[in-house]
C-alpha positions, 0 to 999 in steps of 0.5 A: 703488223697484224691489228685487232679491230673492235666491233665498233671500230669496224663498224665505223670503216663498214659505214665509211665503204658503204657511203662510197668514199672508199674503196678499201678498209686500208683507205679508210684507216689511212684517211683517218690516220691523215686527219688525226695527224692534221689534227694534232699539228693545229691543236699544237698551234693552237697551243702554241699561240695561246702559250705566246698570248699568254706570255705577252699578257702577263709581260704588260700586266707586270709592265702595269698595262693592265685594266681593272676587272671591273672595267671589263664588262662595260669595255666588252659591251662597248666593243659590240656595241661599235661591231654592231654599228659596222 
């Protein structure tokens, strides 16, 4: 597999062997492939989670769990101000 790199693009692995870290553009490429794929396993994680938190609210809103809005920022303050007392 033949690839064109931009001048930026090249550029950026140009300043990545000049730190020292590495000792070859294909080291460099790799690195980065490496983080991208790390990053999109926790960014999938995360959405995940935020889609469960998100179920789980609106299944005790419907169990009529919830609190009414205006409530909401005198608990908040009342829960720093416990945090700040610890």
């Amino acid at each position: 597999m033949n690839i064109t790199l931009s001048p930026e693009q090249l550029q950026l692995i140009e300043a990545q062997l000049a730190q020292g870290q590495f000792s070859s553009p294909g080291e460099v490429i790799t690195k980065a492939l490496q983080t991208l794929a790390q990053t999109q396993k926790h960014y999938s994680e995360w959405e995940e989670e935020v889609r469960q938190s998100i179920e789980e609210a609106e299944a005790e809103l419907s169990r009529g769990e919830g609190i009414p809005l205006e409530t909401v920022p005198e608990q908040l303050q009342e829960k720093f101000r416990k945090a700040r007392e610890v």
